[in-house]
N, C-alpha and C positions, 0 to 999 in steps of 0.2 A: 621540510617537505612542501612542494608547491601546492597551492590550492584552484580549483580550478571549480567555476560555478558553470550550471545550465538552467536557465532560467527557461521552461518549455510552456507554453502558454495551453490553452483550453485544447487538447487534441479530438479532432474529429472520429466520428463513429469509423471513417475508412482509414486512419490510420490510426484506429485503436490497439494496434500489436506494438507498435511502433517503442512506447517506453519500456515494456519488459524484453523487446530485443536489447534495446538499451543496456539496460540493468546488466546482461552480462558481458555487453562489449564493454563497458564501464570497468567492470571487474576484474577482466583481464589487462585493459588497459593500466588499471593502478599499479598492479604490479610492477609488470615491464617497466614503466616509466615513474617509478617512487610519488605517486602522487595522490591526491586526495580530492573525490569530486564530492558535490554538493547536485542535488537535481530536483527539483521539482516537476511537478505535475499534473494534470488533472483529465479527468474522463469527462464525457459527455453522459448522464444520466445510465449508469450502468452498476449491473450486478455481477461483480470480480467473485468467480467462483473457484474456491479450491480442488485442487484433484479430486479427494474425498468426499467433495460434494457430489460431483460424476457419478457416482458410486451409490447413491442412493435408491431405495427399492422405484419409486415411482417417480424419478429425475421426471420425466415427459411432461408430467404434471404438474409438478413444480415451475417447470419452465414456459409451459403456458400458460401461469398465472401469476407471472413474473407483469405488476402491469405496465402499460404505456407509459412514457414511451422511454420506460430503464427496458436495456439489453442487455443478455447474459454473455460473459465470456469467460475463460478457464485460463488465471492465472499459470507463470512458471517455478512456482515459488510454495512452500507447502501451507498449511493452513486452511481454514474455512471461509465462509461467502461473506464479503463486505460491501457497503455502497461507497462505489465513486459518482460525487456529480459537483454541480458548481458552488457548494459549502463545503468540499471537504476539501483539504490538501493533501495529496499524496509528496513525502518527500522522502527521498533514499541518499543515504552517503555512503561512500563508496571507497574503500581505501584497502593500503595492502596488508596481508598479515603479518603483526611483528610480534616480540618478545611480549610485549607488555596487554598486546588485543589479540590474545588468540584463541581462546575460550569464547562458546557461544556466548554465554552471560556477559562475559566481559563485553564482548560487540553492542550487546543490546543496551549496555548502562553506558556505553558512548552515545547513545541517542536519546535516552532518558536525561540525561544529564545535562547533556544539547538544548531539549526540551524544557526541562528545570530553568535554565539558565536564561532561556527565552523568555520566560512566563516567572518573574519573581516574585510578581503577586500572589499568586498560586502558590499553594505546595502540593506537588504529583509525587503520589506514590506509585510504583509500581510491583503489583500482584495479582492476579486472577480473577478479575471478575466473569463468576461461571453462567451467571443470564444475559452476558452480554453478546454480540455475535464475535465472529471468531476468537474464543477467549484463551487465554494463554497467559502465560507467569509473568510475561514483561507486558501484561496490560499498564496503559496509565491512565492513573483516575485521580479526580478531586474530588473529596469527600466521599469516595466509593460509588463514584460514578463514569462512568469509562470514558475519556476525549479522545483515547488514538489506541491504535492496535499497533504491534510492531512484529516484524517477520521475518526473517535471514536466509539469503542465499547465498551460497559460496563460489566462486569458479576460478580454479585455479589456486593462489594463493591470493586470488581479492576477496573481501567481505563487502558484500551489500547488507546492509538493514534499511527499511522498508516500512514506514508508518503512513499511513492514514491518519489523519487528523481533521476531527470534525470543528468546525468553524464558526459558521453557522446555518442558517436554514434549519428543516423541521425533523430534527433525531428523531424523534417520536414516531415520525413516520415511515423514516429509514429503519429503525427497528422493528418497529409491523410488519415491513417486507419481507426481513430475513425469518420473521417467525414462522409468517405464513407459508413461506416458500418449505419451509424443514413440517411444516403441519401437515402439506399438501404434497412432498415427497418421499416421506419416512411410513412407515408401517403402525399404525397406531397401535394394530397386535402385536409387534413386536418393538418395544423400546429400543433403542441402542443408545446408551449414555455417552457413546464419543459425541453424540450432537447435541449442542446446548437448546434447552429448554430458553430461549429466548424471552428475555422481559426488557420491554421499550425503555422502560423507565431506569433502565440500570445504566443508561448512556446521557450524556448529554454534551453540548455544544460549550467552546470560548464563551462563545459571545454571551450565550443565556446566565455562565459560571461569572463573569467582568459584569454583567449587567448594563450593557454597553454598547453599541454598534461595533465591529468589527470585521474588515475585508480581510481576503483573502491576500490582497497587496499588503495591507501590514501586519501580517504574519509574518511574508516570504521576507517583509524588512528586518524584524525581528532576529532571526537565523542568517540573513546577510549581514545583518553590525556583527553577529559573533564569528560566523566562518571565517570573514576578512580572507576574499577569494584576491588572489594574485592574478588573474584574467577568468575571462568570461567566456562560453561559446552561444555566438551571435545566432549562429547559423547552424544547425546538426548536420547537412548531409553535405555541404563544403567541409566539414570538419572531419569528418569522418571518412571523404574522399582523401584530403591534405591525409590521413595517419593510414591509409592502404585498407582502411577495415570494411572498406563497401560489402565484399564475398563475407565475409563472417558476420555481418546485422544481417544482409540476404537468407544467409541460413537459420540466423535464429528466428528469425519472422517467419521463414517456412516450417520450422521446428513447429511455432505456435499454432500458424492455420492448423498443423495436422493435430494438434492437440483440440482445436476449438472443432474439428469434424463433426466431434462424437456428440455435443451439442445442439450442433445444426440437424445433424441425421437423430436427436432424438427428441425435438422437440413435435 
């Protein structure tokens, strides 16, 4: 199966829609064309909020005290509220369903394993850290402390999984945010245990875990000696003209604005 990387650099607040239209042209694309992508990415200082966060008794509030200069937006993808900024690595692989990956779990231990494999120094397990933010069964953690979240979305017969992985910069403070934000939109009268009870200290960074300096460039080297991509795309929106799929990002990126409305109109 060919491999095919996209190496996307630091994307701007105006085309902050721009990777999760991605994600599903990506997804359909694998199929159709038997092939496997690799993608990287990153946000500009921003708060990636799950559907379910939407949904909270006092969102308004939370969202304007969301502070400078992180901005909220409403992922496509399910799950709770994460920080993207310029310590953490967003990376999704992308490929198509077969015999052997077609179970969710299955998907999600192609990317632990990915991860493992990266980081041999480390041993990552993967299980539930519940004070973590968006916590889930395919958490990964060293020594019971969370480096990446992982997420899946399907379309079609492709699988996207979806981690975050934190780098380096200040976990600490990344986790304050998302506590405060569920402190400051939730009902303190009324609990609801689907939203975790957030503790800063249940997360933490590579770099602070290596003891180390650590870029975000040798990560993405890391995952590039293993994927061993067969080509590269330079350039996203020549690429995407060359394979006819201009109309279908067009529409997932209008999918998204009307998803992030309800945000704008409730802050």
């Amino acid at each position: 199966m060919q491999r095919l990387i996209y190496d996307q650099k630091m994307v701007s607040k105006e085309e902050q829609l721009l990777p999760f239209g991605l994600t599903d042209i990506f997804g359909e694309f694998v199929h159709s064309n038997h092939i496997k992508i690799l993608h990287f990415w990153q946000l500009e200082n921003t708060f990636i909020l799950g559907m379910k966060d939407t949904r909270t008794p006092f969102l308004a509030k939370g969202l304007k005290n969301i502070p400078v200069p992180y901005t909220p937006i409403v992922r496509n993808s399910g799950g709770l509220g994460v920080i993207a900024d310029e310590g953490t690595l967003n990376i999704s692989l992308i490929f198509p369903k077969t015999a052997e990956v077609a179970s969710t779990d299955a998907a999600y231990e192609v990317m632990w394993h990915l991860t493992q494999q990266a980081f041999p120094e480390l041993t990552i397990e993967a299980y539930e850290i519940p004070t973590s933010y968006c916590p889930g069964a395919y958490d990964l953690s060293v020594g019971g402390r969370k480096i990446a979240g992982i997420a899946q979305r399907r379309v079609k017969e492709g699988i996207a999984v979806m981690m975050y992985l934190s780098v380096n910069g200040n976990q600490m403070t990344r986790g304050q945010m998302v506590a405060d934000f569920y402190r400051d939109s939730l009902d303190p009268l009324q609990p609801d245990p689907s939203f975790p009870i957030v503790d800063p200290a249940s997360m933490v960074t590579l770099e602070e875990l290596l003891d180390t300096p650590l870029s975000i460039e040798q990560v993405k080297e890391r995952f590039k000696q293993l994927f061993v991509a067969d080509d590269s795309i330079s350039a996203i929106l020549p690429w995407i003209t060359k394979n006819k799929l201009s109309e279908q990002l067009q529409r997932k990126i209008d999918n998204m604005k009307k998803r992030n409305q309800m945000i704008q109109e409730g802050k």
